[in-house]
N, C-alpha and C positions, 0 to 999 in steps of 0.2 A: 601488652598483648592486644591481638585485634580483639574488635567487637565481642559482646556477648549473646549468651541466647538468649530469648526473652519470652516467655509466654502469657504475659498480661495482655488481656482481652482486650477488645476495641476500646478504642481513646482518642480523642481529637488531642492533637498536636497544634504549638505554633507551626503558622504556615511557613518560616524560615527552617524549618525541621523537616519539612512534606518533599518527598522526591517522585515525582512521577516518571518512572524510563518505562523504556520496551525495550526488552532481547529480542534482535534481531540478527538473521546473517543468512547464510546458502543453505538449503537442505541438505540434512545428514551434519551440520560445524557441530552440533553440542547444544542448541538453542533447550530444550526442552528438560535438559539432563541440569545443565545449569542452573535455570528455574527449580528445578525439584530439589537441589541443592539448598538453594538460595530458603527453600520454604523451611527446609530442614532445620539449617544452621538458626532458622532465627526464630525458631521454635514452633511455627503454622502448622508442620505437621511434626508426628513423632516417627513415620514409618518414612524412610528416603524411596521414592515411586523409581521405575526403572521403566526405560522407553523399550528394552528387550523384551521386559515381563509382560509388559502391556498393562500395568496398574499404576501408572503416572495419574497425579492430579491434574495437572493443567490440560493434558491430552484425552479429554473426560468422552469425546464422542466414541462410539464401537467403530467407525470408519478406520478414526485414527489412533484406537488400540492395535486393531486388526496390521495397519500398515506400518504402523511406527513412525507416521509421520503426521505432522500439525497442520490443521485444515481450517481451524477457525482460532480467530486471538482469541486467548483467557486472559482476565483482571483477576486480578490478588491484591491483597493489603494483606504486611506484612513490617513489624519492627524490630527496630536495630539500634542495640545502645553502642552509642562512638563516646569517647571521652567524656561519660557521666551525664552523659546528656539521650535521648530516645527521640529517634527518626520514626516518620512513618513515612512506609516505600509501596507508594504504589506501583505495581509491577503487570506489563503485558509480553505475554509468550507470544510471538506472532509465527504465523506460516513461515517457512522456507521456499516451499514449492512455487515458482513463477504463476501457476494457473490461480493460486489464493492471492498473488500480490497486492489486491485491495486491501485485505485486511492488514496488511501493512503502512499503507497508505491512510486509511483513517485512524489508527495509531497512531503513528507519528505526527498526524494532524493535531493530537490535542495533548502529547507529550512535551513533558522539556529535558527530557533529554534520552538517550539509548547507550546500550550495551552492544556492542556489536562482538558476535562470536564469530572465530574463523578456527578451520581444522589447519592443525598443525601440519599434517603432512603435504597440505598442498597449496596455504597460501589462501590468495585471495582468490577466489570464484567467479562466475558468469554473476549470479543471483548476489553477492556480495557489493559487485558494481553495483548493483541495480538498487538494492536497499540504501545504500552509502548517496546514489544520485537523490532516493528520497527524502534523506536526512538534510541532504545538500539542500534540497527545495523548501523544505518547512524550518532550516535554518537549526537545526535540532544539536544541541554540543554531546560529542559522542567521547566513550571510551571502548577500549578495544579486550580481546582478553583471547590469545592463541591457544587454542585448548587441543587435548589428546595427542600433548608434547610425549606422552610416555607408551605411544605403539610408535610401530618400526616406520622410521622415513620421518616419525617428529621431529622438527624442527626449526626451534625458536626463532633464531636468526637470517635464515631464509625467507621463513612468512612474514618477519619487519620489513626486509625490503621489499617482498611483493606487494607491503601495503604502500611500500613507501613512493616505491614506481607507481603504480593502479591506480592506485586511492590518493592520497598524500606524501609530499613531504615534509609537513610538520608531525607526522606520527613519527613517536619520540616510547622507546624503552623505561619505563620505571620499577620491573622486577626481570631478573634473570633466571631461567630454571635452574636449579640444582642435580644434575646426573643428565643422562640422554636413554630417551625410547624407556623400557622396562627398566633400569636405572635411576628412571626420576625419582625423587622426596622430596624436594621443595625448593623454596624459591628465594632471592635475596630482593629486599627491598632497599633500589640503591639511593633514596635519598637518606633513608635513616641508618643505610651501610648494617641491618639488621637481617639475620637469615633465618628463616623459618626451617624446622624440619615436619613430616610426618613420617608415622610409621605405613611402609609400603604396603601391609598385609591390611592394616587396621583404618589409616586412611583419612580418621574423621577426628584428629585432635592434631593441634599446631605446638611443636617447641620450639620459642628460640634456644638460638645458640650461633655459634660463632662461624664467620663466611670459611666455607672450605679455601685451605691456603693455596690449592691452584685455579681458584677464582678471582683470587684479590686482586690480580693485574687487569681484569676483564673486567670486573667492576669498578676501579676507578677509570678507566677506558669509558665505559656505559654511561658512568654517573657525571664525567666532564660534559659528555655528550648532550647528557639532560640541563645540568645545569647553566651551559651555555643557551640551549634553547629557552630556558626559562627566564634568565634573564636580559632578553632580546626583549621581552617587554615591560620591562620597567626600568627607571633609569639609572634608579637611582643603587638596584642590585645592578647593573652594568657594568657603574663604577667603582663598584666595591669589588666587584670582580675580576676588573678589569687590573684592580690596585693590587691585586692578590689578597683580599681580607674574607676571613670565614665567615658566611652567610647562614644564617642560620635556618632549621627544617623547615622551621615554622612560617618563616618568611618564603622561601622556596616554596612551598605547599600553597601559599596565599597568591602569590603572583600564577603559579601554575592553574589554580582553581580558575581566575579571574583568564585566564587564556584557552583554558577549555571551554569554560562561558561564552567568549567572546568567539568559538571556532578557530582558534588560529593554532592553537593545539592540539594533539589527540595522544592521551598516554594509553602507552600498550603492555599489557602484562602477559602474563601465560605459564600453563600446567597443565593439570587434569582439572579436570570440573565438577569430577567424583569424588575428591578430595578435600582436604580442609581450606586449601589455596582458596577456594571460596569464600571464607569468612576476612581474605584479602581485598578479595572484590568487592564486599558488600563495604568494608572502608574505603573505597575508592568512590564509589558510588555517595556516600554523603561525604566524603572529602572534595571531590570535585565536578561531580553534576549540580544543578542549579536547582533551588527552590523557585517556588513561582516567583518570589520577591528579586529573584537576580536576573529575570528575565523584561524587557520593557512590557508597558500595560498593552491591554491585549485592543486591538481596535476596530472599528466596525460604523456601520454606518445610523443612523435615524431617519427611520423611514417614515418620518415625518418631514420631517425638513431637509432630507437627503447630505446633511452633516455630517464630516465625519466624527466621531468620538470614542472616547476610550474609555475602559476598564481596567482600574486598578485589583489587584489579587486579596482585596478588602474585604472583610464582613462588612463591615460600614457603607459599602457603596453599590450602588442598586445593583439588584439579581441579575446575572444573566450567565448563561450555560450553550453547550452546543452537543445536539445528540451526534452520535459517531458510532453509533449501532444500533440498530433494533433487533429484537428476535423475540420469537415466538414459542416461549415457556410453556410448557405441558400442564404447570402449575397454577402460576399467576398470571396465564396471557402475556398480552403483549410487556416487555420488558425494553427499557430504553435508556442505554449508556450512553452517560452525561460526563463532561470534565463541567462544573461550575470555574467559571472565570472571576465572579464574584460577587457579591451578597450571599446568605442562606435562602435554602431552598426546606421546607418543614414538610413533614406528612399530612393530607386532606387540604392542601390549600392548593389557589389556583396561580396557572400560571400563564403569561401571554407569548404564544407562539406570534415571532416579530414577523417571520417570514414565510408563514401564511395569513397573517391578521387574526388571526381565532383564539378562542380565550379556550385552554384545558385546566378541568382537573387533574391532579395526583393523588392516588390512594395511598398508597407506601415509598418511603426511601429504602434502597437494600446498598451493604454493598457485594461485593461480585467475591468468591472467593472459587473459580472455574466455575462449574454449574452450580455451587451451592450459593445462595445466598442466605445474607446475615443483614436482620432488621435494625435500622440507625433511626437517631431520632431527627437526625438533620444532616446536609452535604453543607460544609462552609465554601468558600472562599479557597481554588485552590484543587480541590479534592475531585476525584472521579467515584464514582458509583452507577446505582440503577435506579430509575425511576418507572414506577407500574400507576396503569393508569390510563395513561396517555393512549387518546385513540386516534388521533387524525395525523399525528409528529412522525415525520420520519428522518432519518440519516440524515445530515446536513442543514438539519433545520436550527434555527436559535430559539431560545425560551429567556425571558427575559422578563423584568418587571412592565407592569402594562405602563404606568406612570413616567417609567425613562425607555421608552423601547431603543432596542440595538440589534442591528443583523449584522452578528458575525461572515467571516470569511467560510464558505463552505467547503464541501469536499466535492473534489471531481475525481471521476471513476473513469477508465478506459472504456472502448466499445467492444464489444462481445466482436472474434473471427472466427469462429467460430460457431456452425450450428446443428441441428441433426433435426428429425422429424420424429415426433411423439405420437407413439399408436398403446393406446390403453389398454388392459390385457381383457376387461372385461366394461359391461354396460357403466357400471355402479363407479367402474372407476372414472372415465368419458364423463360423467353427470358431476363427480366432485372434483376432477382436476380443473375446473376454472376458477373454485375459491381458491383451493392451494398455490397456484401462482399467481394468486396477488400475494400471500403471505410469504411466498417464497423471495421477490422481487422485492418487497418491503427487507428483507433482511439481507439479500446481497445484492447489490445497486449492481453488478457486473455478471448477473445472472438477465437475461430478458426472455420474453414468451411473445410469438404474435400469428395468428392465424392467416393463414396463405387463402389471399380472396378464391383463386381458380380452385386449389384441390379442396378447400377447407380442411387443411389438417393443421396441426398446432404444429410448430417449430420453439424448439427450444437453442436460447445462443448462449454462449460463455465463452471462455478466457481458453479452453482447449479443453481436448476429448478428456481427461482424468477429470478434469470440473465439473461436466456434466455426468460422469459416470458417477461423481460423489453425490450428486444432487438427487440424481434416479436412484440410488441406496437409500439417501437420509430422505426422501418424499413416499417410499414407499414402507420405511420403517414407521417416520412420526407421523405421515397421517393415513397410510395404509392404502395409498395408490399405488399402483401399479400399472408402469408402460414399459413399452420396450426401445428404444432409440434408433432410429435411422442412421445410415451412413452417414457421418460427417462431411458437411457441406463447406464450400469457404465465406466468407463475408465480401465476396467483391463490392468495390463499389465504382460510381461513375464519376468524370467531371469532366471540365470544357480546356481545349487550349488557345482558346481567341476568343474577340469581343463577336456581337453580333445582336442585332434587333429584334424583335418579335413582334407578331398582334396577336390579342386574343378580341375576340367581338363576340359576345353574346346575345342572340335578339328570339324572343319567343313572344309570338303574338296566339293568345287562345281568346275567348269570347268573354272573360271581364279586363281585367287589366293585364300588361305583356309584363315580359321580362327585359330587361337594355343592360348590358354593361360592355366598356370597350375599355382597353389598355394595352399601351405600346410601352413597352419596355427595354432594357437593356441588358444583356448578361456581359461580366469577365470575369476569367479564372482570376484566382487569389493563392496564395502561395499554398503550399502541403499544409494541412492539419489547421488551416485558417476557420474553415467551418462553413458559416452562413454568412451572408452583410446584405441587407434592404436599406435600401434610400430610395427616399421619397424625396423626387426633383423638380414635383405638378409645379407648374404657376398658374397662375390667370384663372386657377379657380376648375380645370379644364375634366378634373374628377373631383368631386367633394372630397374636404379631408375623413366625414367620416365612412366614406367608403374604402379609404387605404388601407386599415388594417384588413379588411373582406380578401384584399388584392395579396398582400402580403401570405394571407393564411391558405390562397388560392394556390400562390406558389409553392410555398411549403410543404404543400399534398402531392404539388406533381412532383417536386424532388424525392418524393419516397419514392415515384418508381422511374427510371432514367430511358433514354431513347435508343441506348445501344443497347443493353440486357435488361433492363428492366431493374439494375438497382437501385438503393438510396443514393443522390448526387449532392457531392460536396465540394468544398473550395472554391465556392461560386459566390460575386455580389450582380445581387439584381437592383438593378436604378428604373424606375417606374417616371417616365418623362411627359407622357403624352396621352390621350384617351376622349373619351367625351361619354355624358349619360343624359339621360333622359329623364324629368324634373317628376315623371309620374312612373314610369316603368321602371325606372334604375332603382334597386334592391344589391343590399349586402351578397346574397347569392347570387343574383347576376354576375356581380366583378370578382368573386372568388371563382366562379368557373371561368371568367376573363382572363383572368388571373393566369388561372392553371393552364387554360388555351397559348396564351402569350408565352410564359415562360416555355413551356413544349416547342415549339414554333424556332425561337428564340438557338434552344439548344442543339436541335436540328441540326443551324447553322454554324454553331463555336467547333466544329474538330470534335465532338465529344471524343470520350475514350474510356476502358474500362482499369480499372486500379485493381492492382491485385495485396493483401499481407504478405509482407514478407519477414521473414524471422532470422533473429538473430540467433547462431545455436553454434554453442563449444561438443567437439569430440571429443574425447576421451579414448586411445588404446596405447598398446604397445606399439613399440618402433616396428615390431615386424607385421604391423596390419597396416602400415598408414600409407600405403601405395595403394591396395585395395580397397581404404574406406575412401582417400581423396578420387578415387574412380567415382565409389559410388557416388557423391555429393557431386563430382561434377554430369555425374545423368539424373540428378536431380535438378539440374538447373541452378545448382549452389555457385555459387561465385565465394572463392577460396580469400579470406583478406589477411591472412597469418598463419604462423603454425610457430609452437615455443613448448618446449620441454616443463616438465612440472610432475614432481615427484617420481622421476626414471618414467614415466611415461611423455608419451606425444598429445599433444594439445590442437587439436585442429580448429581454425575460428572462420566462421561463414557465414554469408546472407543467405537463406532458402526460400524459394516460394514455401506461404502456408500450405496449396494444393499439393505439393510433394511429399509434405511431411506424413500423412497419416498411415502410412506402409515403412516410414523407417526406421523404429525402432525396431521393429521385426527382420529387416534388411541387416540392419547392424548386427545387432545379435548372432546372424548364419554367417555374414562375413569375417565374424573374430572370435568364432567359436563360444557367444556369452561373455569377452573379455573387454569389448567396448561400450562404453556408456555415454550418453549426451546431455545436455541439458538446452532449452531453446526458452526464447519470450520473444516476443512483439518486436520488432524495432521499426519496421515505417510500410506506409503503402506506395507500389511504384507502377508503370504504367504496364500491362499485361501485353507481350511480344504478340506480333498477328498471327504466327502461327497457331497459339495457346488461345488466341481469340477466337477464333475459327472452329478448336475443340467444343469453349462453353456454351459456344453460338449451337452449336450441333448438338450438344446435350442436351442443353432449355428445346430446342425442337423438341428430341424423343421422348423427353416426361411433359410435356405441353397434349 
């Protein structure tokens, strides 16, 4: 039988027994209900939490009781005995919602491996791409699991090939459901050719017993399927295969493990999640996700001799960790989620932050069980947890022994397109909203705040209007501020499409000593999403070198605000070629206003142009709306790139300006009577048509 439940209390485990994943997929697949499952079966909780009732464990904020939906990742530890032996799973819930997709993003940064949920009735999703692309980038070996095969339109075989088109084609079948829609009970597991049942009413206990005899021909169908992908990678099951000779589970199961590791497989199973079929998954999960020891050592740099070097998953081998959360506990302050990469980390001792230079203490090790925590005596090798304490560390930073320092790989965060304007409802609140958003910004790296020099009013940006609506809840809840939000703004920003030169000359003569700085510089655009690039090309001495960084930080300043609308300019390199200073006047501020002079000047001349977000965003209605909605999208400025059918509905797929979107979900809603639904995320910035230029140029007049 699968796994058992198990309620013994915290225990370090061998690190070849430690699983760390994350449940990941679309908002609304099952992510949260799974989880609450998964705590169940393996004895963490005794009461199963329900994302309808709104008494889930892992969805612990009032936000996301209220909504039903997951806003922030929860950490759990949780164990599982597989064939007499005891795992320990650490486990993250992550958001669905596109607007939280960082907290996916630094998940998967320090996991090894995920659970990926997908809803049976429809396949693969918008936000499913999008999670799968980040698994794709942090290399993360995944397994699959098609859940709510047992409402009307589930269906198993369908959602394999949409993952198999979308997503992959090495995702590969290893259980079959048993029954269809309200008919389901259970599932076969086709390598062991063994079939579970449960009882439909009751739910939560697994029998075997023997595959229903009008499944038998679809299961050796399924199971050839499997067993030829499996052994595609080894050679020596190939030829045994190949010879007609019976392979055994065991071997199967070992090659399969070693190729989901390796990415080049993805086993997919599916049911309900409500169910016992769960106690399948958590054997899936220590059968073929990876312990740290299957993963290569983790690598990083020495910021001392700028070396690279690595970290084995050793107690034995010097500390080092990498935070991938901070947040601001009611209880214990600041709190700081760690995955340790290797050595222990003990309570009251210090630790060296690599990648700020500074040396912190730690008061306590916790580990995370959703908001509660549970006091450890130590994090080995391996393990995620929380450390309190820590005042200066934030997200992305390494800690590490001072003795062997190492900066890990960090986490990069998207830029807010979003913004709105923050007006406080009272004095009291004006006077404390400038602490709260630093604590706020310390905890979500894709949240930002910045005061507008002309009106002096605070702007708040994010990832979209539900992000900051969740932020103005949870800011006025835990720390008791209260503002109200401005109309959503977009994030334009600017850049150049040609080369061109600049001067800047700075000269101020007053009655002791002047000021002097001169620099000729050079701009060219750089491809989309390139960013920044300075080179410094002086010869003969013509600026001192240590006035170049003055010149650099000069520029820097003017690209916050651009010469067509005044926004941040990007995709630009500046090469600084030529200048001259003065051996007593020339000052670091003189060439940083030089600087700023020059680059202004410079972009004058390149074509600027303004960039607008543009979004990627799936419709969702019936056939008989989709002549009406493709109307509306095309007076949005939507540029239509597909349309495909998906669970007896229309699927409509487009790029939209950001600026059109903030009236259309209201739009939709009156065009299909409440029967179409969207979902939209980021996909690129493009250059804003002149007529639309002409509008924001007219706007910035009227609030100017």
């Amino acid at each position: 039988m699968p796994g058992d439940k198990n309620t013994v209390a915290y225990t370090h485990v061998p690190v070849k027994r430690l699983r760390n994943i994350g449940i990941i997929a679309h908002i609304d697949a099952g992510k949260t209900t799974t989880t609450e499952r998964i705590l169940y079966f393996t004895g963490r909780q005794h009461k199963v939490g329900d994302v309808d009732e709104g008494n889930t464990t892992m969805d612990y904020l009032p936000e996301e009781r209220q909504r039903g939906v997951t806003i922030v990742a929860a950490a759990t530890t949780c164990f599982w005995d597989y064939e007499g032996e005891k795992y320990r799973i650490n486990l993250i819930d992550t958001p669905g919602h596109v607007d939280f997709t960082a907290e996916v993003e630094r998940s998967l940064r320090v996991l090894d491996g995920a659970v990926v949920i997908f809803d049976g009735k429809v396949g693969v999703q918008a936000q499913t791409e999008t999670v799968w692309r980040q698994a794709d980038k942090y290399n993360v070996p995944r397994i699959g699991f098609v859940n709510k095969l047992n409402l009307i339109g589930g269906d198993f075989y369908k959602s394999l090939e949409s993952i198999k088109e979308r997503l992959s084609p090495n995702a590969v079948a290893v259980t079959l459901p048993i029954g269809l829609e309200h008919d389901l009970h259970g599932v076969v597991d086709l390598l062991t050719r063994k079939a579970y049942f449960y009882d439909p009413e009751e739910k939560l206990t697994l029998t075997e017993g023997e595959i229903p005899e009008d499944m038998k021909d679809k299961v050796e169908e399924y199971r050839n399927i499997l067993v030829e992908k499996i052994v595609e990678h080894d050679d020596k099951l190939l030829e045994d295969f190949l010879e007609g000779r019976d392979i055994p589970v065991k071997e199967l199961k070992r090659v399969l493990r070693k190729a989901v590791i390796e990415g080049k497989l993805f086993p997919i199973a599916g049911g309900d999640s409500r169910t016992a079929v769960v106690r399948l998954l958590l054997d899936m999960i220590v059968e073929y996700l990876p312990s740290p020891l299957d993963l290569p050592p983790v690598k990083g740099v020495n910021p001392k001799t700028g070396e690279e070097v690595e970290r084995k998953p050793l107690d034995s081998e010097p500390f080092s960790a990498l935070i991938f959360k901070v947040v601001n506990d009611v209880h214990v302050g600041t709190l700081s989620y760690v995955r340790v990469y290797s050595g222990v980390i003990k309570p009251g001792t210090y630790v060296w932050n690599s990648t700020k230079n500074i040396k912190e203490r730690l008061s306590r090790v916790v580990l995370m069980h959703a908001d509660h925590r549970e006091e450890a005596p130590e994090l080995r090798a391996g393990e995620i947890g929380g450390l309190v304490g820590l005042k200066n560390s934030v997200t992305g930073d390494t800690l590490s022994d001072p003795e062997h320092p190492i900066v890990l790989e960090s986490i990069q965060f998207a830029e807010p397109v979003v913004f709105a304007s923050v007006t406080p409802e009272t004095k009291a609140d004006a006077e404390k909203l400038g602490d709260v958003i630093q604590k706020v910004m310390l905890e979500d790296p894709t949240i930002s705040f910045k005061v507008d020099n002309e009106t002096g009013q605070t702007i708040i940006g994010g990832m979209g209007q539900f992000h900051l609506q969740i932020w103005k809840e949870r800011i006025a809840r835990e720390y008791g501020v209260k503002f109200q939000l401005g109309e959503p703004k977009v994030a334009y920003r600017e850049t150049i499409s040609s080369e061109a030169e600049g001067e800047g000359k700075f000269i101020k003569q007053t009655g002791g000593r002047g000021q002097y700085g001169h620099v000729i510089l050079k701009v060219e655009p750089l491809p989309r999403g390139s960013g920044f690039e300075f080179v410094n090309a002086i010869k003969g001495g013509a600026i001192p070198n240590e006035f170049i960084p003055a010149v650099e930080k000069g520029v820097k300043e003017a690209m916050q605000s651009g010469v067509v609308a005044g926004y941040p300019v990007v995709d630009v390199k500046v090469t600084v070629f030529d200048g001259s200073y003065h051996e007593v006047d020339s000052s670091e501020a003189a060439f940083k206003i030089a600087g700023s002079l020059a680059f202004k000047e410079a972009a004058k001349k390149a074509n600027p142009y303004l960039l607008e977000p543009i979004m990627k965003i799936e419709v969702v209605v019936p056939e008989d709306y989709l002549g009406e909605v493709t109307g509306l999208l095309h007076s949005k400025r939507a540029q239509i790139t597909g349309t495909e059918e998906r669970a007896g509905l229309q699927v409509i797929k487009a790029l939209i300006p950001l600026s059109e979107t903030f009236d259309f979900a209201n739009k939709l809603r009156a065009a299909t009577s409440g029967r179409g639904d969207q979902y939209m995320e980021f996909s690129h910035y493009e250059k804003v048509p002149a007529q639309v230029l002409e509008k924001i140029l007219e706007s910035g007049k009227s609030q100017s």
